[in-house]
C-alpha distance (Angstrom), angle and dihedral (degrees) to the residues before:
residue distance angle dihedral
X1 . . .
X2 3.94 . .
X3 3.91 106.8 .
X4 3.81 109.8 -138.3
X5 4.33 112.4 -122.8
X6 3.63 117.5 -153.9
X7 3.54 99.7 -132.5
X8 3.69 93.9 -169.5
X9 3.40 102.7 81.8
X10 4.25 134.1 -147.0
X11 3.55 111.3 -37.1
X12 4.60 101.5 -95.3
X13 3.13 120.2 -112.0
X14 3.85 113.2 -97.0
X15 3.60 89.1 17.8
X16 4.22 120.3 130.7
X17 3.23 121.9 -109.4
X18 3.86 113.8 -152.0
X19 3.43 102.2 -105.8
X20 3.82 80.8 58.9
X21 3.41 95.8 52.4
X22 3.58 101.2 64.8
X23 3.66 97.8 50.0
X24 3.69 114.8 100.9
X25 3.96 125.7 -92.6
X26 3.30 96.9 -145.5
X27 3.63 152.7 -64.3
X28 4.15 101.7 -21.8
X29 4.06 132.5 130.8
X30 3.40 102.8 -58.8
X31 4.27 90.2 56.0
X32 3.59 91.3 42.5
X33 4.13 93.7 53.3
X34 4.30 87.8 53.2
X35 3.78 75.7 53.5
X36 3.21 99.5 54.6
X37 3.47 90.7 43.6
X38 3.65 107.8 51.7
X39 4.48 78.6 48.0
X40 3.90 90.3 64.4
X41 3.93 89.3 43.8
X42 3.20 98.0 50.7
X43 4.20 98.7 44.6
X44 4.07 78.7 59.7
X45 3.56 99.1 53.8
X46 3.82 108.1 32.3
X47 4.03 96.9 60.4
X48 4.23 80.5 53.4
X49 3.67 91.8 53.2
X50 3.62 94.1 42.7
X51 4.24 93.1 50.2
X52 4.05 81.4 39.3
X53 4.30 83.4 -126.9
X54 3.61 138.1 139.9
X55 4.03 106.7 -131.6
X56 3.69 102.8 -176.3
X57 4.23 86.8 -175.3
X58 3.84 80.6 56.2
X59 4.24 98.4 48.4
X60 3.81 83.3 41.0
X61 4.05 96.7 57.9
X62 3.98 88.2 41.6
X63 4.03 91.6 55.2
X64 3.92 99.2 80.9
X65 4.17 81.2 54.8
X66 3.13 98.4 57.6
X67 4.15 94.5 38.5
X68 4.12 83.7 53.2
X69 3.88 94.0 54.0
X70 4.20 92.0 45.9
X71 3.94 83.2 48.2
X72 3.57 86.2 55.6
X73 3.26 104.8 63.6
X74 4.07 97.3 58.1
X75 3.69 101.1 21.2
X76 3.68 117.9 24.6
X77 3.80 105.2 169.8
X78 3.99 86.4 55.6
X79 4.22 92.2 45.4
X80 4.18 83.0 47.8
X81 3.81 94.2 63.1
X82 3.82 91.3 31.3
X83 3.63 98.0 60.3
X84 3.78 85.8 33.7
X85 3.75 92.6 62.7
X86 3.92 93.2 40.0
X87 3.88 87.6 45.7
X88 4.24 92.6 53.7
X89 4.29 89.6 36.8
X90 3.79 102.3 53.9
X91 3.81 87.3 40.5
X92 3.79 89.4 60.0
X93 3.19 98.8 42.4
X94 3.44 97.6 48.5
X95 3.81 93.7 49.5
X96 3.48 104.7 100.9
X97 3.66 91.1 57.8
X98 3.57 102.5 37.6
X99 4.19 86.5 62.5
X100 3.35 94.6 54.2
X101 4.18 101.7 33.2
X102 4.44 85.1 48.7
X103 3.71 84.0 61.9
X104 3.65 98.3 72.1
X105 3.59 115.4 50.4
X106 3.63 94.4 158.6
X107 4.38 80.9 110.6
X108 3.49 112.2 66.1
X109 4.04 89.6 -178.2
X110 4.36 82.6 62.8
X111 3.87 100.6 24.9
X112 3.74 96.9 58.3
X113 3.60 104.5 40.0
X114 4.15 89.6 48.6
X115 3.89 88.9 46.9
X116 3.80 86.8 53.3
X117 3.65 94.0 42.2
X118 4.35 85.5 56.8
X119 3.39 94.2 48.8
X120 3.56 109.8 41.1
X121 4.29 84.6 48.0
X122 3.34 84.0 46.0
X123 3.79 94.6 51.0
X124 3.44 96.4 39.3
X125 3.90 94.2 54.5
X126 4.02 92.5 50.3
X127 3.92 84.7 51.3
X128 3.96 105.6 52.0
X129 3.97 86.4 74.7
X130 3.78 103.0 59.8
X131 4.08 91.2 26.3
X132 4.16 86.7 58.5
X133 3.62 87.4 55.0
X134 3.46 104.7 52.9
X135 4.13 81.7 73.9
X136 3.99 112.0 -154.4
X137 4.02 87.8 -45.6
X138 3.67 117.0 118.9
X139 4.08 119.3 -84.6
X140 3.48 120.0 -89.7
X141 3.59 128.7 -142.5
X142 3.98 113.1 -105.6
X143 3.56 131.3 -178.4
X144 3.55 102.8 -153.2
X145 3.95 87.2 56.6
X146 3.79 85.7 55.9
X147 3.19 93.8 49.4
X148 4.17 93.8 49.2
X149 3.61 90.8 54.2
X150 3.68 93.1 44.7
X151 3.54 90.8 57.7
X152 3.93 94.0 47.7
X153 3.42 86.0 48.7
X154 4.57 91.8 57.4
X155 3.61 74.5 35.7
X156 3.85 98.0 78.2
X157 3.55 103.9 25.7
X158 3.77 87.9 57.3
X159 3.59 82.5 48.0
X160 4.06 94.2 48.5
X161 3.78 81.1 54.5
X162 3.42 105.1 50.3
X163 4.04 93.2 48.8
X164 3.69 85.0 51.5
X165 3.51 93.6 58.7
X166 3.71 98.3 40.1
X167 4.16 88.5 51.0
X168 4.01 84.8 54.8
X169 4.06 94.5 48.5
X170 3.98 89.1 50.8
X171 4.39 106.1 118.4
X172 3.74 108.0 -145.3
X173 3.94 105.9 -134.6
X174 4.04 118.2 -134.3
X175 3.99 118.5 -127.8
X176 3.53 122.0 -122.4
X177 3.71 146.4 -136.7
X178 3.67 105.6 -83.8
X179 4.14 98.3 18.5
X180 3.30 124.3 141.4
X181 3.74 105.5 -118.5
X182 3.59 121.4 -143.4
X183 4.35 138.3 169.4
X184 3.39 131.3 -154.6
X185 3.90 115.2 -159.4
X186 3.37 134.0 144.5
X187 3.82 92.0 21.2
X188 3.72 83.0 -65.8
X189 3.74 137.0 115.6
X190 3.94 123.2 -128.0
X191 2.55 120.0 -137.0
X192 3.90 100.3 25.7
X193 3.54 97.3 -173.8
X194 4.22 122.0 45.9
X195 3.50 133.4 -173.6
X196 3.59 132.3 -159.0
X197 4.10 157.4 161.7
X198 4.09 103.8 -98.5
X199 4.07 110.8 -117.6
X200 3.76 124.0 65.9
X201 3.87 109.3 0.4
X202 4.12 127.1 179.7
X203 3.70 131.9 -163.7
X204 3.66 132.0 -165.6
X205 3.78 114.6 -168.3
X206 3.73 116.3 -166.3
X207 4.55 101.5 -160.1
X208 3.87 105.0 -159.8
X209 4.19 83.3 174.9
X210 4.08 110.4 106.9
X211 4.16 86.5 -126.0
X212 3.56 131.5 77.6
X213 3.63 120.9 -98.2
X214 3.76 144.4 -164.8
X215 3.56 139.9 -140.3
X216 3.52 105.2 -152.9
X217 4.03 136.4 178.0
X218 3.52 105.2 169.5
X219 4.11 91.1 -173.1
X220 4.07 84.2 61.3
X221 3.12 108.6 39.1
X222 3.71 95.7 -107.8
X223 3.91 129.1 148.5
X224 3.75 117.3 148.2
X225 3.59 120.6 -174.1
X226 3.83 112.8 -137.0
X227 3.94 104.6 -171.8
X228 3.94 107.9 -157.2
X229 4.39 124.4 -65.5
X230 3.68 86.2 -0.4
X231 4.10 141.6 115.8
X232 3.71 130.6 -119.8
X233 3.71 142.5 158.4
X234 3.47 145.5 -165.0
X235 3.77 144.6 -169.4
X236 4.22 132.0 -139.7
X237 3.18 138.4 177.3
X238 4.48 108.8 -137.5
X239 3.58 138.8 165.3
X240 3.67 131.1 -139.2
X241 4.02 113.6 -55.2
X242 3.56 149.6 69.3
X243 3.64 125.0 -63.8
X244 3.81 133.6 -176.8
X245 4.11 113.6 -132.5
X246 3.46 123.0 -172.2
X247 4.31 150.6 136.0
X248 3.69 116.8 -79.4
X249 3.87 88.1 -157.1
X250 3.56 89.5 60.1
X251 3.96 122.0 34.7
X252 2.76 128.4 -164.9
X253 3.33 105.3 8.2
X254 3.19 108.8 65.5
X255 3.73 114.6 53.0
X256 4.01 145.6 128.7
X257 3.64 146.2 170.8
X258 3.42 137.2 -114.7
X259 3.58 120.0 -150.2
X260 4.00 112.1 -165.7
X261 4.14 123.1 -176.1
């Protein structure tokens, strides 16, 4: 009986074996997407753990994250364009938002986690190209990844900083004889329900919340910013009605009326 020779010889030294070959080669695309991804996840669930709250709009923007980086694991050219297309949608349709909310970074508790939010969508977007085409092979080092997650990374301490700054610049604003006095706390205005002559009317609202707040009366023309443990006031001009006040940042929960004579 013909014997059978292995004509392939001992494995060579330094050579990979092909367990070894699909292990990654370094920090490239496909490491900086997971990145990006475990950024956006995280900017949803740190605000709730800092206000102690369950925001089911929050968990429900964080789910295609966390579906992405279980994807990942089996099929990563599938997870690349997945998190790629969550990445780019959430970014749009958070837009509108995210220009006006980046303009106030007096609150470091809503500054940061929004400026992580931007970048790591905006990271994760740029990355679904190259990370699709490294096909189910291993990922391999890149330098212009590096580099894009170095910058994210200056990115939000300088960010960290700058809200830091702009919390120390903000001017508490005295109340007045004759102001309407009103608290937020809680996420909550109080009182929610204000009465008053018609004519010239002013409000000081005193927000012992750490987030930013507004004071808004669409009807009016009114929208005062109140950045976090601080004081502010404003002044109007209404007629007799009702109107509905409330904070932009946080609909629909916090919200009033004012009744005017």
């Amino acid at each position: 009986m013909a014997r059978r020779i292995d004509t392939a010889g001992p494995p060579q030294p330094g050579a990979a074996s092909p367990a070894e070959d699909r292990r990654p080669r370094g920090f490239g695309w496909r490491r900086l997407q997971v990145v990006a991804a475990l950024g956006a996840i995280a900017s949803f669930l740190v605000p709730m753990v800092i206000m102690l709250s369950f925001e089911p709009f929050l968990l429900a923007m964080l789910a295609p994250f966390v579906v992405g980086l279980l994807v990942m694991i089996r099929w990563p050219r599938v997870a690349s364009i997945w998190l790629g297309i969550a990445s780019l949608g959430v970014l749009l349709t958070s837009a509108p938002f995210l220009v006006e909310a980046l303009a106030h970074p007096e609150s470091l508790v809503d500054f940061l986690p929004l400026v992580a939010f931007t970048l790591s969508t905006l990271v994760g977007t740029v990355a679904a190209i190259p990370s699709f085409r490294l096909g189910a092979g291993p990922d391999a080092a890149s330098r212009v990844a590096r580099g894009i997650a170095l910058a994210a990374g200056v990115s939000l301490v300088a960010a960290s900083l700058l809200s830091v700054v702009a919390f120390a610049g903000v001017d508490n604003v005295p109340a007045r004889a004759g102001d309407v006095l009103v608290v937020t706390e809680d996420i909550e205005f109080a009182p929610g329900s204000i009465n008053v002559e018609g004519g010239s009317i002013s409000v000081h609202v005193t927000n012992r919340d750490d987030t930013r707040h507004t004071f808004t009366i669409d009807e009016l023309g009114v929208d005062l910013s109140v950045p976090p443990s601080s004081t502010q006031r404003v002044s109007f001009e209404a007629g007799p009605g009702t109107y509905r006040f409330y904070c932009r940042p946080h609909p629909p929960d916090m919200e009033g009326v004012l009744m005017v004579g």
